[in-house]
Backbone bond lengths (Angstrom), bond angles and torsions (degrees), N, CA, C in turn:
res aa  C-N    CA-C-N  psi(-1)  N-CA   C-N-CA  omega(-1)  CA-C   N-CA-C  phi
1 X - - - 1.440 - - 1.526 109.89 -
2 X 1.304 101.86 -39.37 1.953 83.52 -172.13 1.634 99.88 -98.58
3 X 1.461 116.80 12.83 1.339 90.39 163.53 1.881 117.85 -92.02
4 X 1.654 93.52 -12.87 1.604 97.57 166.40 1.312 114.23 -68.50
5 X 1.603 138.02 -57.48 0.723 163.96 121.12 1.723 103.68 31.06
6 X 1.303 119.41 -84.01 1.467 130.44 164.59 1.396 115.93 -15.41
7 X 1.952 97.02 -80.66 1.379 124.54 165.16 1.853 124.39 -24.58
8 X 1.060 103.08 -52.05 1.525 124.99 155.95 1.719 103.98 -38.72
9 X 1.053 105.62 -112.78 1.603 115.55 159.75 1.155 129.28 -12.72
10 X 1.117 141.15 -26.04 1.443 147.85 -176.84 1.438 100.02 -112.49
11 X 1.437 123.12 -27.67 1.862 129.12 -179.28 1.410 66.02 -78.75
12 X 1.372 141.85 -89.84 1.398 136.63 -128.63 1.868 119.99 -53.63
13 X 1.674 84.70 -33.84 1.852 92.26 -178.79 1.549 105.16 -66.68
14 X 1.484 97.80 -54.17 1.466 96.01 -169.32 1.412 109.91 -86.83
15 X 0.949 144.41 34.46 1.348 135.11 149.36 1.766 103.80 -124.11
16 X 1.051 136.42 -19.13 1.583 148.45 153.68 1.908 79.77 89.01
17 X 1.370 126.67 42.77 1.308 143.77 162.41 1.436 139.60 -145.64
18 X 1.415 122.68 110.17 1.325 109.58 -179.33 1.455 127.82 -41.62
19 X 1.120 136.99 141.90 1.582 148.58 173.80 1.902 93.19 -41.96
20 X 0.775 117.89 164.30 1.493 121.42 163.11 1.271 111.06 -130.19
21 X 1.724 133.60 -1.85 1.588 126.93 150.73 1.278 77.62 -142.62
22 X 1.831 100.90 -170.38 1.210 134.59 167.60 1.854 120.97 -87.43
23 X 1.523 102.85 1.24 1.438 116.72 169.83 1.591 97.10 -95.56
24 X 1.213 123.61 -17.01 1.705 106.32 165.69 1.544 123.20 -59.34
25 X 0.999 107.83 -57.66 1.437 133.52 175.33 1.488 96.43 -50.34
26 X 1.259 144.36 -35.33 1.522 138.19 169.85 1.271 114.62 -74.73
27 X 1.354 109.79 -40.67 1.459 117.41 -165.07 2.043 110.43 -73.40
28 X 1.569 82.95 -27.32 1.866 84.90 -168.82 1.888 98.85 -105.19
29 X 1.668 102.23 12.96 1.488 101.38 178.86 1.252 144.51 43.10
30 X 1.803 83.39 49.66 1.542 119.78 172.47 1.488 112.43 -91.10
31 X 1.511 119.86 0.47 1.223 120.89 -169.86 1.932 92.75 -176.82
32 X 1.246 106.66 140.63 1.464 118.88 -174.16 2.026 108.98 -74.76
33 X 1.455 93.61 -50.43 1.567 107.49 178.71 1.971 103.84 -156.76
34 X 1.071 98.69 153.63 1.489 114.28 178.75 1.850 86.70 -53.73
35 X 1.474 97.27 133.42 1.777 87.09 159.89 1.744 107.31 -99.35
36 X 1.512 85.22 175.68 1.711 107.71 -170.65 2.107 97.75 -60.24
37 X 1.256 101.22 136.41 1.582 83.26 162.05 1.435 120.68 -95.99
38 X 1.606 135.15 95.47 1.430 138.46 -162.35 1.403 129.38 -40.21
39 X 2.092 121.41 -8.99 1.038 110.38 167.07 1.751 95.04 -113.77
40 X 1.451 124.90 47.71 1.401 125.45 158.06 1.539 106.01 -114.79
41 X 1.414 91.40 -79.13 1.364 126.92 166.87 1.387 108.04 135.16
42 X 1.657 113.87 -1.43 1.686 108.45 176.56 1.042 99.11 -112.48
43 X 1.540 116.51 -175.86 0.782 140.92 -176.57 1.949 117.15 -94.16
44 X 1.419 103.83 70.70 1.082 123.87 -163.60 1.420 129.73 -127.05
45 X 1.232 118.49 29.95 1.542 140.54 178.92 1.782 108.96 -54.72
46 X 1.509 91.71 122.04 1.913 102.19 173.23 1.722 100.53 -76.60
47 X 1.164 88.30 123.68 1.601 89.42 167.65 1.297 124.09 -77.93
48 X 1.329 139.94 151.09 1.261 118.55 164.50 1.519 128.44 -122.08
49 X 0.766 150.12 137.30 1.702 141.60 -152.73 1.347 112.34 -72.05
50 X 1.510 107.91 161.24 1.614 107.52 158.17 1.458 107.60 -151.98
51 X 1.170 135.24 136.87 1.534 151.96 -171.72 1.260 101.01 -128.51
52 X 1.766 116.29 25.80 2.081 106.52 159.46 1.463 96.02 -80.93
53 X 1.115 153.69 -37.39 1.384 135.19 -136.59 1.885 95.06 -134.61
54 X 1.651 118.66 32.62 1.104 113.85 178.12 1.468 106.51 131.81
55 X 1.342 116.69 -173.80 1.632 131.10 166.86 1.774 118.63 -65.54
56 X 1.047 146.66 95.47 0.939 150.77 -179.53 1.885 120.70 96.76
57 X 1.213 90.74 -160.93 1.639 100.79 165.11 1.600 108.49 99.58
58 X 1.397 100.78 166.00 1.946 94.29 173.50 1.550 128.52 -94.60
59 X 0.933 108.29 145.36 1.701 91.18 -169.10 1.600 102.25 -112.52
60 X 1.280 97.82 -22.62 1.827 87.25 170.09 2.057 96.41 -166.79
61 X 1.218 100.21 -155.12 1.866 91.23 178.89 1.983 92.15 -150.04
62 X 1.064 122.67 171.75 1.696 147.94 153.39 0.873 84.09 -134.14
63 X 2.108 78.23 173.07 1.142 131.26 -162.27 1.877 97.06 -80.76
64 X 0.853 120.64 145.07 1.921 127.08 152.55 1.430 127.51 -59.53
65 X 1.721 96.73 -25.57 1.510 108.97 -178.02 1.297 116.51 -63.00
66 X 1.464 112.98 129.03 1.816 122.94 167.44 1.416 105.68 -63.83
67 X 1.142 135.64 -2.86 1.167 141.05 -151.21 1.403 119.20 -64.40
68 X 1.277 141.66 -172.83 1.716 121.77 167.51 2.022 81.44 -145.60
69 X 1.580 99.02 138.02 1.454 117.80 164.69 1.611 109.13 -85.09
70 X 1.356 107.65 154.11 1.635 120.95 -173.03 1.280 102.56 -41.92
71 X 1.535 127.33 -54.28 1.749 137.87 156.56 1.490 126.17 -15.32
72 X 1.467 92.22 -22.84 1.696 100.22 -158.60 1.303 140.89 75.41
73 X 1.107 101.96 16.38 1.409 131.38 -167.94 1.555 123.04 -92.34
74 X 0.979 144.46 156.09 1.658 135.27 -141.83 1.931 77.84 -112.18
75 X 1.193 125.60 155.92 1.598 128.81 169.85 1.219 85.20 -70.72
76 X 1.194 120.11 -47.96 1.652 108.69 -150.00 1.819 120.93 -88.35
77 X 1.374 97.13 12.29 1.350 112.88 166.58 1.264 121.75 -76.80
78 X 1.944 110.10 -24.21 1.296 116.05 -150.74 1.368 116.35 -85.36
């Protein structure tokens, strides 16, 4: 997650635009391949939006997992 996460952020500085998928970030070789998410096992990251820098785009990603952390916490909150 935070190496997508980064990727995001660094597409966002230097393009002064959010990504609009997670195939941007591949395509402009901010990231080699989507990684696995470790409590799925695919490659299945929720995107989540951002409308600071315009109409759309991602502003960060979770997990897919229904799962609950020792915290009690939903994965997909994180």
């Amino acid at each position: 997650m935070f190496v997508i996460r980064k990727a995001i952020i660094d597409y966002t500085l230097d393009k002064e635009k959010a990504p609009q998928s997670l195939q941007d970030l591949i395509n402009e070789h901010y990231l080699r391949e989507v990684p696995t998410d470790p409590f799925t096992g695919n490659k299945d990251w929720v995107s989540v939006g951002d409308t600071t820098l315009g109409p759309g785009g991602i502003a960060t990603v979770h997990s897919a997992s229904g799962q609950v952390g020792s915290n009690r916490s939903a994965y997909d909150t994180w």
